[in-house]
C-alpha positions in Angstrom: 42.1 -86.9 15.6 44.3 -89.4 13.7 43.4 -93.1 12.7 41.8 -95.1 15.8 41.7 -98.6 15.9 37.4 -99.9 16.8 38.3 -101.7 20.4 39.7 -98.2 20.9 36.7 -96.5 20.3 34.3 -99.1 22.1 36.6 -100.1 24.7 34.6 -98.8 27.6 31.1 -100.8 26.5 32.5 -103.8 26.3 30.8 -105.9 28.9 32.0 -109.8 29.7 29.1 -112.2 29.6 30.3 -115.0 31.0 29.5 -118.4 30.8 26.4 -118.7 30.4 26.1 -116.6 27.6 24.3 -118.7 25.0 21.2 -118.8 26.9 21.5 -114.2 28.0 19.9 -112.2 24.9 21.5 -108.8 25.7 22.0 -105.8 23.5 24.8 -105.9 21.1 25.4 -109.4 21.3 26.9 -111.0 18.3 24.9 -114.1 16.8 25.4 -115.8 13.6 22.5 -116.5 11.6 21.5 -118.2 8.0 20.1 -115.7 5.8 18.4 -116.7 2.8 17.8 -115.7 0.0 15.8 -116.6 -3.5 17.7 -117.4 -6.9 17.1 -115.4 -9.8 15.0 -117.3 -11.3 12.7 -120.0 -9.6 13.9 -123.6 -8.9 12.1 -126.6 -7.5 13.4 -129.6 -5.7 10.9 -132.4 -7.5 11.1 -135.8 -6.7 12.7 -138.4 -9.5 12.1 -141.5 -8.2 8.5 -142.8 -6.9 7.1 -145.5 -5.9 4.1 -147.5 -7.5 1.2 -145.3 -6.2 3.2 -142.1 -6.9 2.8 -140.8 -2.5 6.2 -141.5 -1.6 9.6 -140.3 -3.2 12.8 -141.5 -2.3 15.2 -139.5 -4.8 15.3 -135.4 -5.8 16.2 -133.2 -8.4 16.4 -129.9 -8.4 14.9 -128.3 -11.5 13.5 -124.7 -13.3 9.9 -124.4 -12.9 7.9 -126.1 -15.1 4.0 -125.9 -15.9 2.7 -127.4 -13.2 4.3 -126.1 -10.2 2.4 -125.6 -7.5 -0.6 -127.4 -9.5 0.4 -130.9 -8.7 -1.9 -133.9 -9.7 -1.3 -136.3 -6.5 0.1 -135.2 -3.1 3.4 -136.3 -1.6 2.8 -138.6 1.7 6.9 -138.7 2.4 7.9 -136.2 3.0 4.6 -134.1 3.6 3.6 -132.2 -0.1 0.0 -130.8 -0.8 -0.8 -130.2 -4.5 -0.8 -126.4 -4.1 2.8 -126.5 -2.7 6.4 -127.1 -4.0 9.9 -127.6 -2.4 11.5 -124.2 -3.6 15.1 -124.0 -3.8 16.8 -121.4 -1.7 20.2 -120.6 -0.8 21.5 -119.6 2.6 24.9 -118.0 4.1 25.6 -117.6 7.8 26.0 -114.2 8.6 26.8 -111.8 11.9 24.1 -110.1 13.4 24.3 -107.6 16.2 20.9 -108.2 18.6 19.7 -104.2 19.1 16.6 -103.4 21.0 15.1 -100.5 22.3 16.0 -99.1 25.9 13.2 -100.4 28.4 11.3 -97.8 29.8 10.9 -96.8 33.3 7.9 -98.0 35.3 6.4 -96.2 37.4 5.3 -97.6 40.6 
């Protein structure tokens, strides 16, 4: 058979979408999408600097966790932080995806 090159192998299912593309979902359209993904070990994003009552904080660090994650004494107002939840640090790449899907069915009428 020899060494092929891919567009010669898939050359007859290419199909052109067109214009309007963005907005048609069709199988085996390529999309780029962030995947994420957890560090090793977990990291928090905690806030640095507060203000007098402690409910807002304008500056973050990013930091291993410490005793009392998701324990926290007094909830964040800006931006939105219960005491039972943290700011985890995660890390994200854009990656190719290939939409597949099932051949619909026939209905019967």
């Amino acid at each position: 058979m020899g060494e092929q090159f891919f567009d010669e192998i898939v050359d007859n299912f290419f199909e052109e979408l067109g214009s309007g593309y963005r907005g048609a979902y069709k199988r085996g359209q390529l999309f780029w999408t962030p995947v994420f993904y957890n560090k090793e070990h977990l990291e928090l994003w905690r806030p640095k600097n507060y203000d007098n009552t402690k409910t807002y904080a304008s500056e973050f660090i990013q930091t291993s966790s410490t005793s009392d994650a998701f324990n926290r004494q007094i909830p964040l107002y800006a931006p939105k932080l219960e005491i039972n939840e943290e700011f985890v640090v995660v890390t994200a790449k854009r990656r190719p995806v290939i939409l597949i899907a099932p051949v619909p069915g026939r209905i019967d009428i």
